[in-house]
VEXNU-687810 format. One record per residue: residue number from 1; x, y, z of N, C-alpha, C in turn. Coordinates in steps of 0.2 Angstrom, whole numbers, plus 2048, in hexadecimal, padded with zeros to 3 digits. Layout:
% residues N
 pos n.c1 n.c2 n.c3 ca.c1 ca.c2 ca.c3 c.c1 c.c2 c.c3
 NUM    X    Y    Z     X     Y     Z    X    Y    Z
...
% end
This chain:
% residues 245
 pos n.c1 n.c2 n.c3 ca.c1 ca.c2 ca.c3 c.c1 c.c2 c.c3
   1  9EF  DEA  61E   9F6   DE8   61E  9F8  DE2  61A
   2  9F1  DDF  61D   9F3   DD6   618  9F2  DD6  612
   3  9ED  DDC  610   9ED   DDC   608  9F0  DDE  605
   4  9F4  DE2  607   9FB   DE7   603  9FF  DE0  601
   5  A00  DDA  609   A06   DD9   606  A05  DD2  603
   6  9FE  DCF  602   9FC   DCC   5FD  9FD  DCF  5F3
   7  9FB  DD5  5F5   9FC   DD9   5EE  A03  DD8  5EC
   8  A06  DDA  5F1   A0E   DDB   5EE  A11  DD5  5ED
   9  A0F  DCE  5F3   A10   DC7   5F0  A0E  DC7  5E9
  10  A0A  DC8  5E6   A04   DC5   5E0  A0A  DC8  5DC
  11  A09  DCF  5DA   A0F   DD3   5D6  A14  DD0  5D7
  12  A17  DCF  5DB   A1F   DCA   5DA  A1F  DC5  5D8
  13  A1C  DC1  5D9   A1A   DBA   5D5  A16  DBA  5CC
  14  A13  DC0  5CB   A12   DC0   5C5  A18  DC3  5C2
  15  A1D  DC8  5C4   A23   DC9   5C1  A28  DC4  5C0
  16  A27  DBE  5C5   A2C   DB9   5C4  A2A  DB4  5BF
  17  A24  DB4  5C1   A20   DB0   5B9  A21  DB3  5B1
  18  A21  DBA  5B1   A23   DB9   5AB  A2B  DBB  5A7
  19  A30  DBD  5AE   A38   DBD   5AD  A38  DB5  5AD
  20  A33  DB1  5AE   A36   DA8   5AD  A32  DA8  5A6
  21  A2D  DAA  5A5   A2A   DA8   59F  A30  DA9  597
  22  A32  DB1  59B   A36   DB4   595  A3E  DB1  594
  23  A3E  DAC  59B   A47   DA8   59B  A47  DA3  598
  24  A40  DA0  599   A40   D9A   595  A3D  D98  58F
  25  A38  DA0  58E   A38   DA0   586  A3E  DA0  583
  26  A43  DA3  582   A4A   DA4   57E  A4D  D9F  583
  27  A4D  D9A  587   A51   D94   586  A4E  D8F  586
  28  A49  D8E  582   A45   D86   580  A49  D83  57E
  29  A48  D7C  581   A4D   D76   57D  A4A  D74  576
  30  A4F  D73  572   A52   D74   56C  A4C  D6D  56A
  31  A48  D6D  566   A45   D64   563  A49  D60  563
  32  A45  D5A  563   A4C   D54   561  A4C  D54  55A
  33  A52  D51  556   A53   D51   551  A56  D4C  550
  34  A57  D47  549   A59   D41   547  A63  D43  54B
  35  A65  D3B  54D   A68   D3C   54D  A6D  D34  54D
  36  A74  D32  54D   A76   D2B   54E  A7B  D2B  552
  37  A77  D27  554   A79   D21   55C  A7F  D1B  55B
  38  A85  D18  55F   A88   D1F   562  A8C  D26  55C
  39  A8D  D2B  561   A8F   D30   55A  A98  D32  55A
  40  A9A  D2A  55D   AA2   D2A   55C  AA5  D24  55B
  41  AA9  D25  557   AAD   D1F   555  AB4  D21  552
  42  AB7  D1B  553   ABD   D18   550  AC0  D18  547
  43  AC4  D1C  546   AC5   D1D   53F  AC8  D14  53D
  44  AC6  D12  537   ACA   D0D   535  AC5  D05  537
  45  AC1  D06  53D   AB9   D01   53F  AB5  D01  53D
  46  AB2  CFB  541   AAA   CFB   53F  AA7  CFC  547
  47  AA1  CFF  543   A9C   CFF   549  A95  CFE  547
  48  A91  CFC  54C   A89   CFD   54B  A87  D03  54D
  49  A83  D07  54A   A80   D0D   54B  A78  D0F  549
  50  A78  D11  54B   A6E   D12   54D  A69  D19  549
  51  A68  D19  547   A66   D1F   543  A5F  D21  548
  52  A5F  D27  54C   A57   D29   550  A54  D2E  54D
  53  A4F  D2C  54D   A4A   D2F   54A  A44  D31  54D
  54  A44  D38  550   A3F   D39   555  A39  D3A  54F
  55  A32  D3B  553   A2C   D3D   54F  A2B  D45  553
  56  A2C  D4A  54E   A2B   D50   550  A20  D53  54E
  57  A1F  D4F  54D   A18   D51   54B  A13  D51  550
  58  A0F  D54  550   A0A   D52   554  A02  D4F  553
  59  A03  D4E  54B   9FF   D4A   547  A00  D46  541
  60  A07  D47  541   A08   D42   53B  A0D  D3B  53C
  61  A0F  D35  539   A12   D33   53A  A18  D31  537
  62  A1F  D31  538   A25   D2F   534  A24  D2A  52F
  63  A24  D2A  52A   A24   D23   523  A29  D24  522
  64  A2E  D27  521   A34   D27   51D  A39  D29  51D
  65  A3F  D26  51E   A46   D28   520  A4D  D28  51C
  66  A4F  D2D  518   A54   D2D   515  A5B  D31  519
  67  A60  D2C  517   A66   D2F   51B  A6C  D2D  515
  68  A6E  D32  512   A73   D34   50D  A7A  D31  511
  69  A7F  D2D  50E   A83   D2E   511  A8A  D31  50D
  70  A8F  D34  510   A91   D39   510  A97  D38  50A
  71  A97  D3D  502   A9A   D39   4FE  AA2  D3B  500
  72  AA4  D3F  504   AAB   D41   504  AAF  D39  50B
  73  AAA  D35  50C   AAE   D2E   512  AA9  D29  50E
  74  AAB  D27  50B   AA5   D21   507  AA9  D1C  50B
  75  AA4  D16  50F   AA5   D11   514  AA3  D0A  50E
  76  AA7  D06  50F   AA7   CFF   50A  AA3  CF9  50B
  77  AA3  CF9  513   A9C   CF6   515  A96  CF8  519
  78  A91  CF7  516   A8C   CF9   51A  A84  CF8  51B
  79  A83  CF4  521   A7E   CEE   51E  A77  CF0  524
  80  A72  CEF  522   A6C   CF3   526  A6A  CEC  52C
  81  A66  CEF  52F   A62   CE7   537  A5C  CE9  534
  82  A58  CE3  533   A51   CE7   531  A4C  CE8  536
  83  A48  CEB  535   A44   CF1   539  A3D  CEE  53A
  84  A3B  CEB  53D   A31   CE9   53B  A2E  CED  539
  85  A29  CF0  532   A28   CF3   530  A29  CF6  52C
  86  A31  CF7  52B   A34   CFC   526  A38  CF9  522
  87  A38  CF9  51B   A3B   CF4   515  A41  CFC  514
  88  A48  CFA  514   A4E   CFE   511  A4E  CFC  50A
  89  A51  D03  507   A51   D01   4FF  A5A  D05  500
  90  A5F  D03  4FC   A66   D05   4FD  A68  D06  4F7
  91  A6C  D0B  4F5   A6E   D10   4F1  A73  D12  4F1
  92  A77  D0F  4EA   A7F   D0F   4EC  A81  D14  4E4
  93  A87  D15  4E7   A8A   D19   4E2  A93  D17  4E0
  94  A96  D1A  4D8   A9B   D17   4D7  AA0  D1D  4DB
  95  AA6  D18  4DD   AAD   D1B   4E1  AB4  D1B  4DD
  96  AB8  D22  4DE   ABE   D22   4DC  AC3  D26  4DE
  97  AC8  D22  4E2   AC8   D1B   4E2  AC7  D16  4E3
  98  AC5  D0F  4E4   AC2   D0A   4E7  AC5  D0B  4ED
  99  ABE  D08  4F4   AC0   D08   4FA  AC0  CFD  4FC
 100  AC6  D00  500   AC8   CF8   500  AC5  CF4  507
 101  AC3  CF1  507   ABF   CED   50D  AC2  CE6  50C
 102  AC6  CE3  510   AC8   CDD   512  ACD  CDB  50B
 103  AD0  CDE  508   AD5   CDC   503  AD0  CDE  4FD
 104  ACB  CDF  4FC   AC7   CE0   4F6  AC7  CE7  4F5
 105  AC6  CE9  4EF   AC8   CF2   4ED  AC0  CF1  4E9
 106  ABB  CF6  4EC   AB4   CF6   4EA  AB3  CFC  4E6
 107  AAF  CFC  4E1   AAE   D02   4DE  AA8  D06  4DD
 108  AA5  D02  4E4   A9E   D05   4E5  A9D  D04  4EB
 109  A97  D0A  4F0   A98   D0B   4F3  A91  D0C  4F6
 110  A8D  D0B  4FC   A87   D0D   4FE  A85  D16  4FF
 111  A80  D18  4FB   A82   D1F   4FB  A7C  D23  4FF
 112  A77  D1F  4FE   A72   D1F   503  A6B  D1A  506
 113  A69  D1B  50A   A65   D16   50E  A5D  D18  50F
 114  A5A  D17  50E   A52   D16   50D  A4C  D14  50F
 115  A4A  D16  515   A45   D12   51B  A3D  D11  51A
 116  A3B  D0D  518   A32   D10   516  A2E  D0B  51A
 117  A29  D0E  51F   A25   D0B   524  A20  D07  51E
 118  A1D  D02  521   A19   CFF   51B  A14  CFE  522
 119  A0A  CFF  51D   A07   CFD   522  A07  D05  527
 120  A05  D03  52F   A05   D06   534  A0A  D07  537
 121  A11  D08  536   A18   D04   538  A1A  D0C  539
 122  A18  D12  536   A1C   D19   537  A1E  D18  540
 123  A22  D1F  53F   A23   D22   546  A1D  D26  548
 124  A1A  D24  54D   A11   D29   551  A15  D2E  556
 125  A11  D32  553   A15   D38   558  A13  D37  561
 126  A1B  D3B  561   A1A   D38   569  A21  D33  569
 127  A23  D2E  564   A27   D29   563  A30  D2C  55F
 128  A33  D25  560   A38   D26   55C  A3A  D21  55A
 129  A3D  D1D  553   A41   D17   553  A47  D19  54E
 130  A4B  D12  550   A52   D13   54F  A52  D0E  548
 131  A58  D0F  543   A59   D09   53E  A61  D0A  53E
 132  A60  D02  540   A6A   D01   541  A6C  D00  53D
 133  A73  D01  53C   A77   CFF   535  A80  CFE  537
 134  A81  CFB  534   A89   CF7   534  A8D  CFD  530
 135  A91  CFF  531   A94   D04   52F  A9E  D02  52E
 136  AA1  D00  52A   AA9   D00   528  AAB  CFE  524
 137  AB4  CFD  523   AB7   D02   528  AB6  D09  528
 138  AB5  D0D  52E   AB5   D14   52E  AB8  D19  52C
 139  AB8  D1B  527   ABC   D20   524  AC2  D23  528
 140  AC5  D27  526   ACB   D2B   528  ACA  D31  528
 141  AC5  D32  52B   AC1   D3C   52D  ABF  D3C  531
 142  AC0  D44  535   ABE   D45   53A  AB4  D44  53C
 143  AB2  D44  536   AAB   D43   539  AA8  D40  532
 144  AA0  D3D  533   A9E   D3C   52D  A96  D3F  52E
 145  A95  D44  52B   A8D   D47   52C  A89  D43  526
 146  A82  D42  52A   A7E   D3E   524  A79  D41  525
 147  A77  D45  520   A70   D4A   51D  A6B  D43  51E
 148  A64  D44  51F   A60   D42   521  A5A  D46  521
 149  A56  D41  51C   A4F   D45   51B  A49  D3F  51F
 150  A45  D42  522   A40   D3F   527  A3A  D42  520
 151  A34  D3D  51F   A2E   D3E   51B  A27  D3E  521
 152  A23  D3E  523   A1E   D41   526  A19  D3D  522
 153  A12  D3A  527   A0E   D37   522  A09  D3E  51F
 154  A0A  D43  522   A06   D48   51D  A0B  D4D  519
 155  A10  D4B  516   A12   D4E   511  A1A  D50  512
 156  A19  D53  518   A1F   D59   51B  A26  D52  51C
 157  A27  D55  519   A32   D52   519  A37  D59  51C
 158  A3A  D56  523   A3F   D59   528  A43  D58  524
 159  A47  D5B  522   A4F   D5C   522  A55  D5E  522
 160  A58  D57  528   A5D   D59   52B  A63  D57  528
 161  A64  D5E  524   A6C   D60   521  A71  D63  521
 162  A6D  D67  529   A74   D6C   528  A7B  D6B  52F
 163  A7D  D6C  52A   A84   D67   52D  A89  D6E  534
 164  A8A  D6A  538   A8A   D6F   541  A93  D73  53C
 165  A93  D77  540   A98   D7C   541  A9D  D7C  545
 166  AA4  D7C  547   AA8   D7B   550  AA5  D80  551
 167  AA5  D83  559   AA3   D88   55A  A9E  D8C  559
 168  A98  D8B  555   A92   D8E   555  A8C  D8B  555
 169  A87  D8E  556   A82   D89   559  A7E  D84  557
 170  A7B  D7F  558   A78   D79   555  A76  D7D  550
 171  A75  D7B  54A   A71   D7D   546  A69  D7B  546
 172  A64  D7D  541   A5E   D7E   545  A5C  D76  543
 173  A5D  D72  53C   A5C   D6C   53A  A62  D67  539
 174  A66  D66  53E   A6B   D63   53D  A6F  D5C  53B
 175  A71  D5D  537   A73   D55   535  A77  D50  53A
 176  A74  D4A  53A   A77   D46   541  A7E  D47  53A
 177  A82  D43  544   A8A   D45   542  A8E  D3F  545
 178  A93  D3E  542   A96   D37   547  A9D  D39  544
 179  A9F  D39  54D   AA6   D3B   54C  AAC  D37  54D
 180  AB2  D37  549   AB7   D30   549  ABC  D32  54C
 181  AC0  D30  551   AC5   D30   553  ACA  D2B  551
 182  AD2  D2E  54F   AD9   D2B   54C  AD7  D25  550
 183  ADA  D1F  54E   ADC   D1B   550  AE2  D1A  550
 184  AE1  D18  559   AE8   D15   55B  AED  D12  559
 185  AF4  D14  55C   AF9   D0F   557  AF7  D07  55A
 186  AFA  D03  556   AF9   CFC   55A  AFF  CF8  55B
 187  AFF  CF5  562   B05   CF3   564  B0A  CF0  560
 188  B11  CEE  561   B15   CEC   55E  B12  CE2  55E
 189  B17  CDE  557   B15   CD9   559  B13  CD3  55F
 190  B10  CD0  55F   B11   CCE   566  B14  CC7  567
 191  B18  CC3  563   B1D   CC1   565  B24  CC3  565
 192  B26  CCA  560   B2C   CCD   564  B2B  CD1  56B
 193  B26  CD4  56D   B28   CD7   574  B26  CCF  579
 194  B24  CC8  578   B24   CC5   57A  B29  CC3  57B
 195  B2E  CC2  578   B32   CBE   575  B3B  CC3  57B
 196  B37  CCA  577   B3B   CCF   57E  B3A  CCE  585
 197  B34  CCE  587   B33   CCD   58F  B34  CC5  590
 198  B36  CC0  58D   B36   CB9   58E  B3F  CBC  58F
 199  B43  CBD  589   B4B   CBD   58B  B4B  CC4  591
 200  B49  CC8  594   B4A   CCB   59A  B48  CC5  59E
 201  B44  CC2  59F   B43   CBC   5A4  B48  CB9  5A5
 202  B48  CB7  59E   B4E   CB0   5A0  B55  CB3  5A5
 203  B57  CB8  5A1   B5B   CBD   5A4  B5A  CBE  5AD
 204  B56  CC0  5AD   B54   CC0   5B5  B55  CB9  5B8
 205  B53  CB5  5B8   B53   CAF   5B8  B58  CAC  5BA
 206  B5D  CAE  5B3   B65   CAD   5B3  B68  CAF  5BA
 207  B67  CB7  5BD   B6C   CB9   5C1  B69  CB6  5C7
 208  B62  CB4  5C5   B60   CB4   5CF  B64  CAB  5D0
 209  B63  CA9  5CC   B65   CA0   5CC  B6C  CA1  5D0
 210  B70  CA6  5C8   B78   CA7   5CC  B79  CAE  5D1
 211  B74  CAE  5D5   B75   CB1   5DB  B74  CAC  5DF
 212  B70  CA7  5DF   B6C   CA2   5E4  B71  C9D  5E3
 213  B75  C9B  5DF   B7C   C99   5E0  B82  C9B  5E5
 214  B82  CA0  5E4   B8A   CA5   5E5  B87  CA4  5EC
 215  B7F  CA7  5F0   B7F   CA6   5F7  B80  C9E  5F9
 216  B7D  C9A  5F6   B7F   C91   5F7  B86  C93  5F9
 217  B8B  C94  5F4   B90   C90   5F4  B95  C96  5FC
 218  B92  C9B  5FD   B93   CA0   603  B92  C9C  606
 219  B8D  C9A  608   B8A   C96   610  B8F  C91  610
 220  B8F  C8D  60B   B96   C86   60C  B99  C88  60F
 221  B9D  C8F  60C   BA6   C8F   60D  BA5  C91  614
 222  B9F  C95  617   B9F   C97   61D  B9D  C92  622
 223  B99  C8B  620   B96   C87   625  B9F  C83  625
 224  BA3  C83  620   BA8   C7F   620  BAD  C81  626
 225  BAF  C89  624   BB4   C8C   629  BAF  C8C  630
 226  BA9  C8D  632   BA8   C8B   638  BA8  C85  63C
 227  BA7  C80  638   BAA   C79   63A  BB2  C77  63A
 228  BB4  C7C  638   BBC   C7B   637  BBD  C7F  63C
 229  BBC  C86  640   BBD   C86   646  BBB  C84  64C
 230  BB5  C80  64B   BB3   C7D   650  BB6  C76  653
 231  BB9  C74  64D   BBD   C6E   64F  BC3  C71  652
 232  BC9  C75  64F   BCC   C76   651  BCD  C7A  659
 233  BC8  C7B  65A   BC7   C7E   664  BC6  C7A  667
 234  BC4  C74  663   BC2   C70   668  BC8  C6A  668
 235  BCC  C69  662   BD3   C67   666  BD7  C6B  669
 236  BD7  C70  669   BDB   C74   66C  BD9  C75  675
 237  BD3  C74  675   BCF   C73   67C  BD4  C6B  67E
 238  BD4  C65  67A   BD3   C61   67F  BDC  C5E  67E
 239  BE1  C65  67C   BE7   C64   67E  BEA  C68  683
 240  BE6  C6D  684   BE8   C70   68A  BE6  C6C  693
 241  BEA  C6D  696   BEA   C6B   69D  BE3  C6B  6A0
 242  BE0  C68  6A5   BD9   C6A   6A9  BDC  C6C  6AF
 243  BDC  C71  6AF   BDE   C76   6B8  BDC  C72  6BD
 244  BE2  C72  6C1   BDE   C6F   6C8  BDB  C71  6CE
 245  BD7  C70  6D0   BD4   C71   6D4  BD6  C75  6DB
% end
């Protein structure tokens, strides 16, 4: 009886192993894939953002990182941190019409960026590193995708350019994306709404003074007429008779 129901354990447990085998074959998590950090911003800013770059190999390492950026939001400043290891080479292209950055109208633009490990400096699989860059003012789009080719010290170049879809699924080699939201209105001046909530003040100000008046000058008239009848009861007391006894 105890071997049937060892047998029937075994067999249930090999069906569940491979109903798990077959769920989580078809839902493997996805590789990492280049991406930039953070992936939201402010239309019209600057920010520092981080380019990650995992090592998908199992034997080779990352030497080389190209990241296009994007010719339809050309940004007018944009300026790399350097990396131990890695020498940027920058690749700019001509703009029309010039993009204006601090009162200056510029007619050229950075188009793409260029990362080469010198030495032993690649990514070693297993690793990831990031290369930051200054990025503004931010264009006026909903997003800016930036194709990016990863080079491999044995030859193979990943490339991540296919640019995501609303609603449909990652794509299999996706280009990082960084999304911009509108920029808020900005407050009215701030010495006329000062200058408004100062004359509400004084106004308030004004009514509590001439309330704290009008009760002063109450209490007077009231401290006066009770001293005025207090007086008068009291001559009136000391002309009447005292009753005799």
């Amino acid at each position: 009886m105890i071997r049937h129901r060892r047998s029937a354990t075994a067999a249930a447990a090999l069906a569940l192993g491979a109903v798990a085998t077959a769920v989580f074959g078809f839902a493997a998590p996805a590789s990492a894939h280049v991406t930039v950090n953070p992936q939201e911003a402010t239309q019209g800013g600057y920010g520092r953002f981080a380019f990650r770059v995992p090592n998908e190999s199992d034997t080779a390492s990352t030497t080389k990182v190209e990241v296009v950026l994007p010719e339809n939001a050309p940004v007018g400043s944009v300026s790399t941190m350097p990396v131990p290891g890695w020498t940027v080479a920058v690749q700019k292209r001509k703009v029309d019409p010039p993009v204006e950055v601090h009162g200056s109208r510029l007619s050229e633009v950075v188009s793409k960026l260029t990362w080469t490990a010198t030495g032993d400096a690649g990514v070693k699989p297993g690793q990831f590193q990031e290369f930051p860059v200054s990025l503004g003012p931010l264009p006026q789009v909903d997003t800016m995708v930036f194709k990016t080719l990863q080079t491999y010290s044995d030859g193979n170049v990943q490339r991540w350019i296919e640019e995501p879809v609303a609603g449909a699924e990652e794509p299999e080699s996706p280009a990082p994306v960084l999304t911009l939201a509108a920029a808020t209105p900005s407050a009215g001046p701030t010495g006329t709404a000062g200058g408004t909530e100062a004359d509400d003040d004084d106004d308030a100000e004004d009514d509590g003074d001439g309330a704290a008046t009008a009760l002063g000058v109450a209490g007077l008239v009231a401290g006066a007429g009770g001293l005025l009848l207090g007086g008068l009861a009291f001559a009136r007391t000391r002309r009447e008779p005292t009753p005799k006894a």
